[in-house]
C-alpha distance (Angstrom), angle and dihedral (degrees) to the residues before:
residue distance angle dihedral
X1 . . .
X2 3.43 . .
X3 3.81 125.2 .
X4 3.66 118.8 173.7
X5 3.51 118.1 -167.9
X6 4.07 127.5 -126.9
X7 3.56 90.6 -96.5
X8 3.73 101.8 56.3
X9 3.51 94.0 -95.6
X10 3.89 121.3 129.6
X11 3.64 107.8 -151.9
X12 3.86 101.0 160.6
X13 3.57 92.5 46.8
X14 3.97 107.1 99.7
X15 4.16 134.4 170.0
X16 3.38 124.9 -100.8
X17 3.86 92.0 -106.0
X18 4.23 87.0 62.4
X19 3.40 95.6 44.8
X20 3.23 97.3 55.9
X21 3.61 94.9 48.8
X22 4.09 83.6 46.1
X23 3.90 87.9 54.0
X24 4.33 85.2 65.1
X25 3.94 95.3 59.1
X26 3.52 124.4 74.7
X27 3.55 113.0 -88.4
X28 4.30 81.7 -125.8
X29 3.66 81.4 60.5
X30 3.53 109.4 34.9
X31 4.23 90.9 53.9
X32 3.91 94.2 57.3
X33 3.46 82.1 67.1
X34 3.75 95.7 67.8
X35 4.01 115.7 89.2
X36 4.32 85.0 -159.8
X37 3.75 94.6 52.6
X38 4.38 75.7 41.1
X39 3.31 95.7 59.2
X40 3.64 100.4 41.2
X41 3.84 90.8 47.6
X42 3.99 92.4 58.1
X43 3.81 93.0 37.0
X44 3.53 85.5 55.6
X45 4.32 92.5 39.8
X46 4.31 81.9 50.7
X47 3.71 90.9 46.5
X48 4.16 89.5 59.0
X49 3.32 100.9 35.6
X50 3.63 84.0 60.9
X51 3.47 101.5 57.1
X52 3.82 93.2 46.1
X53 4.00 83.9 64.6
X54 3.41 90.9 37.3
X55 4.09 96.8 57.7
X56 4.23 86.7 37.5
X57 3.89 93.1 47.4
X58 3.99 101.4 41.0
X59 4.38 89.5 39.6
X60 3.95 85.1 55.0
X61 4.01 97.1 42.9
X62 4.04 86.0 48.3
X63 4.04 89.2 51.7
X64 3.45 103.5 48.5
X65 4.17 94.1 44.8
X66 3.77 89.0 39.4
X67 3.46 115.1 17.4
X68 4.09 87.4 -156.8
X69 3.64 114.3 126.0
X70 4.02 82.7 -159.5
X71 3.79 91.0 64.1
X72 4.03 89.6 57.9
X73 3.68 83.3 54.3
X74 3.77 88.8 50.9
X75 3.62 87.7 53.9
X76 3.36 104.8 43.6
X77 3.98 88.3 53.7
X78 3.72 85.4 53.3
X79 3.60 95.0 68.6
X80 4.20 96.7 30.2
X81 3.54 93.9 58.4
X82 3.65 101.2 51.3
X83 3.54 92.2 48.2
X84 3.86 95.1 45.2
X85 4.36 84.0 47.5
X86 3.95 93.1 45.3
X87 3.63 106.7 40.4
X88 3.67 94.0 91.7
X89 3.82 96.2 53.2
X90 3.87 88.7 41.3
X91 4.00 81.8 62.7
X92 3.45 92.3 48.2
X93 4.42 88.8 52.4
X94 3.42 89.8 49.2
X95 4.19 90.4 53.8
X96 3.28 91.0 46.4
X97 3.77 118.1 41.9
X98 3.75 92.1 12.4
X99 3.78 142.6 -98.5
X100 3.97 91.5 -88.0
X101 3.70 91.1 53.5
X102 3.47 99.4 43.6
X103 3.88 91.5 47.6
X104 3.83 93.8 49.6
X105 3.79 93.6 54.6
X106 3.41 99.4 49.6
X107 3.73 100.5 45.9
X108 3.93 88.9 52.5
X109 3.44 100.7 47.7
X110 3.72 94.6 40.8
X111 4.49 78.1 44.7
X112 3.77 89.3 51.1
X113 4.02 94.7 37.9
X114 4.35 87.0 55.2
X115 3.63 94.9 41.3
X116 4.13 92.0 60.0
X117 3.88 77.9 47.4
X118 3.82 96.2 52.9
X119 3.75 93.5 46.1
X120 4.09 89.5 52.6
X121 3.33 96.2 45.0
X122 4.26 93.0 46.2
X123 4.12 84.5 51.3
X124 4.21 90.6 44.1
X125 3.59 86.8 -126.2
X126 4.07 95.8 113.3
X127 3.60 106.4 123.0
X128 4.18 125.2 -155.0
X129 3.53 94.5 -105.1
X130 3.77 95.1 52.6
X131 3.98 88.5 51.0
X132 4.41 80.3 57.8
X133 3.63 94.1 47.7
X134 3.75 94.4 44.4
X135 3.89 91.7 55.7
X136 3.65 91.7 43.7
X137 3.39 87.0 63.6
X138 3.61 93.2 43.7
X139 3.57 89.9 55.8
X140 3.78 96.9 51.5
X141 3.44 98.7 41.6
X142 3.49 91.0 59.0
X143 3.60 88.9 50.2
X144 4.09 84.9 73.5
X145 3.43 96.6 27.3
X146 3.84 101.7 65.6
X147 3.69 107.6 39.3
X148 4.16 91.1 51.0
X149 4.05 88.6 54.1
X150 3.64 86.0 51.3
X151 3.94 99.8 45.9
X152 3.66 86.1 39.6
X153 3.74 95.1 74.0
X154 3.60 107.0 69.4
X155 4.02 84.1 51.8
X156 4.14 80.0 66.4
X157 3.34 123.1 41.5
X158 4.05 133.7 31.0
X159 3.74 117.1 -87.1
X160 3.71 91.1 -106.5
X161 3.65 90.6 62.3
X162 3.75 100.0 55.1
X163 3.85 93.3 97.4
X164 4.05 91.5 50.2
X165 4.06 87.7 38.3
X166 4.31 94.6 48.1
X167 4.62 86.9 39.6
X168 3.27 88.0 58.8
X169 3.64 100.0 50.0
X170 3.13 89.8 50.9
X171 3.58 92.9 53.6
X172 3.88 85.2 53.7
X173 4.05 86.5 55.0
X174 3.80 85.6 55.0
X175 3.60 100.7 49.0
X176 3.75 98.4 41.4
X177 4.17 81.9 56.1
X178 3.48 96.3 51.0
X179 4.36 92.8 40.0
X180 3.51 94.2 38.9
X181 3.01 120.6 59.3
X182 4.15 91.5 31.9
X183 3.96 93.1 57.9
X184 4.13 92.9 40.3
X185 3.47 87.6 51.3
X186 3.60 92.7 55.6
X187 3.81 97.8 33.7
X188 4.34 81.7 56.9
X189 3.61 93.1 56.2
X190 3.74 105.4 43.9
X191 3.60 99.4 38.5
X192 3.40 105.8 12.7
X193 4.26 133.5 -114.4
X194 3.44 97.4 -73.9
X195 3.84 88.8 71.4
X196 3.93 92.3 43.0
X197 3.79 79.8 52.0
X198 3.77 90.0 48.9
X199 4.34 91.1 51.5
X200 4.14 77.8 45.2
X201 3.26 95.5 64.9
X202 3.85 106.5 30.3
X203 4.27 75.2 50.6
X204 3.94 92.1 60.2
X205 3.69 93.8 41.8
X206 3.85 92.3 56.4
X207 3.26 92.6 53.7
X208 3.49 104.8 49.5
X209 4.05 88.3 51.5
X210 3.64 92.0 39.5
X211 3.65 91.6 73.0
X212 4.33 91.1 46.4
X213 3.80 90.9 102.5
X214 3.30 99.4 53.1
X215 4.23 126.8 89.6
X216 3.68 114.5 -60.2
X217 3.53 109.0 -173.5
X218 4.03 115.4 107.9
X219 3.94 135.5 -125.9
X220 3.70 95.1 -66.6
X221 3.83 127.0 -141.7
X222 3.75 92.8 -22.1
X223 4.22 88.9 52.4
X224 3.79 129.4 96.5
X225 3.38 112.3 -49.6
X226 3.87 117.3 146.9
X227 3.72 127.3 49.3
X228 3.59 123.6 -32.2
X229 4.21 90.5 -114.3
X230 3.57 82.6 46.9
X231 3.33 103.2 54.0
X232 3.38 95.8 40.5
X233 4.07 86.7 61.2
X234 3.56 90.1 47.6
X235 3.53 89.1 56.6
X236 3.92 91.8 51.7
X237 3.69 91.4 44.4
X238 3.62 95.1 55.8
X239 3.55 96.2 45.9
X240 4.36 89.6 47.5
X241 4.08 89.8 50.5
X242 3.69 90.9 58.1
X243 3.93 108.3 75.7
X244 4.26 97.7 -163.2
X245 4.20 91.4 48.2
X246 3.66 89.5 40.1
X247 3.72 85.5 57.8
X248 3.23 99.5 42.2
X249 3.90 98.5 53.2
X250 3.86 89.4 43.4
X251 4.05 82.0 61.9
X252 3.41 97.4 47.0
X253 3.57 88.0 55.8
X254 3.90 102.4 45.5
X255 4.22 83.4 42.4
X256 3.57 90.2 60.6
X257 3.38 108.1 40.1
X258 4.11 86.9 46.0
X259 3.67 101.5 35.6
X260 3.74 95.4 31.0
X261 3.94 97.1 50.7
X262 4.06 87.8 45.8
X263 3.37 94.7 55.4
X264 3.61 110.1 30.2
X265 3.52 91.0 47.3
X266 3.96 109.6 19.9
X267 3.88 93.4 48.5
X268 4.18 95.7 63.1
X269 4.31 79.6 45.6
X270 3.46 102.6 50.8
X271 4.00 93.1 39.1
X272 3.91 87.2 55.2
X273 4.00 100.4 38.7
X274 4.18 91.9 39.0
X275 3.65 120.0 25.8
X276 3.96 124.1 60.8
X277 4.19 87.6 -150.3
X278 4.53 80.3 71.0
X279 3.70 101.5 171.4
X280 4.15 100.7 21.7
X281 4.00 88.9 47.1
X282 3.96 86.4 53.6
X283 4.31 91.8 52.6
X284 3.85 97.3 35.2
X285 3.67 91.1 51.4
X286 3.97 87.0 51.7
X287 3.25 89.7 46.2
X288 3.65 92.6 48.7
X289 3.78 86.8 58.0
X290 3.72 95.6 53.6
X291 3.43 90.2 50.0
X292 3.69 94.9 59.8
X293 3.84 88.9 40.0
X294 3.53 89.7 57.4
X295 4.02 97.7 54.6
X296 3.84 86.7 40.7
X297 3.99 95.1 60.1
X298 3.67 83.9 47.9
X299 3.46 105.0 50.4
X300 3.82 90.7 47.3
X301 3.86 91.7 43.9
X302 3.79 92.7 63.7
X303 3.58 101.9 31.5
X304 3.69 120.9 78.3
X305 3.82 124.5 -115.8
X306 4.03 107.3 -66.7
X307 4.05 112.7 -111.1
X308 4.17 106.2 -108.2
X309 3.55 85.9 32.3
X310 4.00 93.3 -177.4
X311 3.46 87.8 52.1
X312 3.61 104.6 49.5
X313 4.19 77.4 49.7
X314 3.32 96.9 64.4
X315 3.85 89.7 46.4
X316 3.52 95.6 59.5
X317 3.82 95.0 41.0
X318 4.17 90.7 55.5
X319 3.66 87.9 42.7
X320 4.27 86.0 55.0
X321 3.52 86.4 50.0
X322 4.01 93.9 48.6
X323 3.66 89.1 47.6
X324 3.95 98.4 60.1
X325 3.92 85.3 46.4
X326 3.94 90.0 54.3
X327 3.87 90.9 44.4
X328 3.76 95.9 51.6
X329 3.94 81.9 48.9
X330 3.95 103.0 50.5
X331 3.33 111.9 126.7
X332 3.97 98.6 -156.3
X333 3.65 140.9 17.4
X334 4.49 94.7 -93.6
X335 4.07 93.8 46.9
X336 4.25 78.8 51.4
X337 3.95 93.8 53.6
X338 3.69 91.4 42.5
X339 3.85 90.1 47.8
X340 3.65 94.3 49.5
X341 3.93 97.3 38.8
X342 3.77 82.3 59.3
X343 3.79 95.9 47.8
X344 3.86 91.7 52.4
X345 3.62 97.0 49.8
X346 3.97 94.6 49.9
X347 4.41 86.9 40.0
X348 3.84 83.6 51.1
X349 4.00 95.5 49.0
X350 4.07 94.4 44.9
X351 3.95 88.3 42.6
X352 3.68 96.1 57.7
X353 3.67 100.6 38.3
X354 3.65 97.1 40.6
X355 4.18 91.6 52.4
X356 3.97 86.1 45.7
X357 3.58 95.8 44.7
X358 4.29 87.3 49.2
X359 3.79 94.0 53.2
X360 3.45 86.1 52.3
X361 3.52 109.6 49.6
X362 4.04 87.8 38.7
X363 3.65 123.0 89.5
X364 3.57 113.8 -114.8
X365 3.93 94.5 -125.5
X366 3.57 81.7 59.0
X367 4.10 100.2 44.3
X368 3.77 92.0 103.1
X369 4.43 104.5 52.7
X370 4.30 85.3 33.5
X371 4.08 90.0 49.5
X372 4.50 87.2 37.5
X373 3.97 90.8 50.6
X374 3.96 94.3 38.7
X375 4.21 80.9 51.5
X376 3.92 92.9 41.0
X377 3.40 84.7 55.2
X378 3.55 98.8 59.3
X379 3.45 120.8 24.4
X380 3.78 93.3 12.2
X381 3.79 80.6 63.4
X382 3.93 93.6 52.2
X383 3.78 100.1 97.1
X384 3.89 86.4 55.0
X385 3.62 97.7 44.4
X386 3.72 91.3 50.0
X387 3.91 96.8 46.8
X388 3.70 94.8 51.0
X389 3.69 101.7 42.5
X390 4.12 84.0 48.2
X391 3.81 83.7 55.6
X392 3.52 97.6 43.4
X393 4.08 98.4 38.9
X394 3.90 83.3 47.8
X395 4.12 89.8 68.0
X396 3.55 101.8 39.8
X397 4.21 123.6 -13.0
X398 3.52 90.4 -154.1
X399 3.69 95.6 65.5
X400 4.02 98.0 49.7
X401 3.80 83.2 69.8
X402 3.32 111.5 44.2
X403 4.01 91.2 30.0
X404 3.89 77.7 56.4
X405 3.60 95.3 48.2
X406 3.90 102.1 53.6
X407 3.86 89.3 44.3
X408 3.67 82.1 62.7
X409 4.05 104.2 42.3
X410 4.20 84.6 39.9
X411 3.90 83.8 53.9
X412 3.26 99.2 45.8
X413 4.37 88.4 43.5
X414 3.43 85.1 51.9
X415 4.15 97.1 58.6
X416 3.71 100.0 36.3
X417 4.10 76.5 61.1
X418 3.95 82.5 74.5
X419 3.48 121.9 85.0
X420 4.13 93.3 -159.9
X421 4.02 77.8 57.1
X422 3.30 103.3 53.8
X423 3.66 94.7 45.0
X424 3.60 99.6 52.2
């Protein structure tokens, strides 16, 4: 596949002598060798890290000038519901003026938007309001931001290298989770969160240029074209005619809100009601999880796509949904780590195949609104998925899980009832 650079240059283009020695690595392998699929790796790495000093520096600011833990609620709505309202027209940039583009603006403006914030909050002048109008355009920033790095990918790398390509940005995901929030914490409490504001903002602006060298041109014919409203509908439309990618967003939207909610919510529960470690239960059982997420990005990254795919889809998504059952059920602290070591691995697996296998059913005029509604439709559904496993864990713990889990396995019933489905 050929990639050519700003400049002229064509450094993905190779002869057929290297791409047949290319062809004998592992695809896991053979990608680290490609300074685009570099670039947008870090920029994406930068673009995390960011927001992991981001939610640590602006949650600290909004403490000690409020001391309300309902204002750091207020502000983390402020930058979850832009991003859950934009994400569809952020799809629609990235078809028409290109993922590069669309990346570049976002991460300096959001850059530019967290400096002013850095300097405030250095001088002790930041005010509440500022800290609101800082994560709103957090929030819908991101909104662009995410669904152009994901439609940027098959623009980079062969089609056969999707899986490694998609494990390893999920690995990325991982690592800036672990990192992130770890060294912002520390950064905010021995120099303060205007300097994690500071490494916020030189973050976003990284990753916005990061991606500068990379292929400009846009979607082409098929791309945006019309109205924003419009091509946000076409977007919708095209995704609703075809039966499989229907499916598969309709999962990704009952997994999250299910899964999501169960864990996110039911794992600090169930640590504090069930386990004597509290607090170290809670973090090894998340850490348990990334684990198995970890080995399941790689073992999908350097396999090749799984014969029946739809089939061994539904497979994984009832075994999701039989894994939050057995992890509201574990009876101690090891049976939990084994349980949610096994959940990651089999989340990891499904994630990376069923992003590869998206990109390359989707057309690429269309890359952008497919990658925005696949994104909508998990963490654009987060604030929902929290608030109504909260509610639900809040009358009886027990339920959140296994209310969680048949959602899932009826889900999952409910596709394999589709031929188009099964057949994928």
């Amino acid at each position: 596949m050929s990639t050519p650079y700003a400049d002229g240059d064509n450094i993905t283009s190779q002869t057929a002598a290297d791409s047949a020695v290319e062809t004998t690595r592992s695809p896991m392998f053979a990608i680290l060798r490609s300074r685009p699929y570099l670039l947008l790796w870090t920029a994406q790495f930068a673009s995390l890290m960011a927001g992991f000093f981001n939610y640590v520096a602006i949650a600290w600011l909004v403490l000690q000038l409020t001391g309300s833990n309902l204002a750091v609620g207020g502000v983390l709505a402020a930058a979850s519901v832009p991003m859950a309202v934009l994400m569809l027209f952020g799809g629609v940039a990235s078809d028409r003026f290109s993922p590069r583009t669309t990346m570049l603006v976002a991460g300096l403006v959001r850059g530019g938007v967290m400096a002013v914030l850095a300097v405030l909050a250095l001088t002790r002048s930041v005010q509440l309001w500022e800290l609101f109008a800082g994560a709103f355009v957090v929030g819908a920033t991101s909104a662009f931001f995410v669904p152009a790095s994901t439609s940027m990918l098959p623009r980079l790398v062969a089609a056969d290298q999707l899986h490694a390509g998609n494990a390893l940005l999920n690995l990325s995901r991982t690592a800036a989770m672990v990192l992130g929030s770890a060294v912002a914490g520390v950064v905010v409490a021995a120099v303060g969160a205007g300097a994690a504001l500071g490494i916020d903002a030189t973050a976003s602006v990284l990753a916005g240029l990061l991606v500068l060298p990379l292929r400009a041109d846009g979607a082409g014919p098929a791309g945006a074209t019309g109205s924003p409203l419009g091509d946000v509908r076409d977007g919708v439309l095209y995704v609703w005619r075809d039966v499989p990618l229907r499916a598969a967003l309709m999962v990704i939207a009952v997994l999250n809100l299910a899964a999501l909610g169960a864990i996110e919510v039911g794992l600090p529960a169930l640590a504090f009601q069930r386990f004597s470690q509290g607090a170290a239960a809670l973090g090894t059982a998340f850490a348990a999880w990334g684990i198995g997420s970890t080995v399941g990005s790689i073992l999908a990254g350097t396999r090749p796509t799984p014969g029946r795919f739809g089939r061994f889809m539904l497979a994984t998504f009832a075994l999701i949904g039989a894994g939050v059952a057995a992890a509201g059920l574990a009876p101690s602290l090891p049976v939990l780590i084994v349980v949610m070591v096994a959940l990651g691995v089999v989340e990891g697996v499904a994630t990376t195949y069923l992003i590869s296998w998206m990109q390359q059913r989707t057309d690429p005029g269309m890359q952008g609104r497919v990658m925005s509604l696949a994104m909508l439709s998990s963490v654009g559904l987060e604030p929902v998925a929290f608030a109504v496993a909260g509610a639900v864990a809040g009358h009886d713990l027990g339920l959140l899980f296994w209310g969680s889990a048949v959602a899932i396995e009826l889900t999952a019933l409910g596709a394999s009832l589709s031929r188009s489905v099964r057949q994928m």
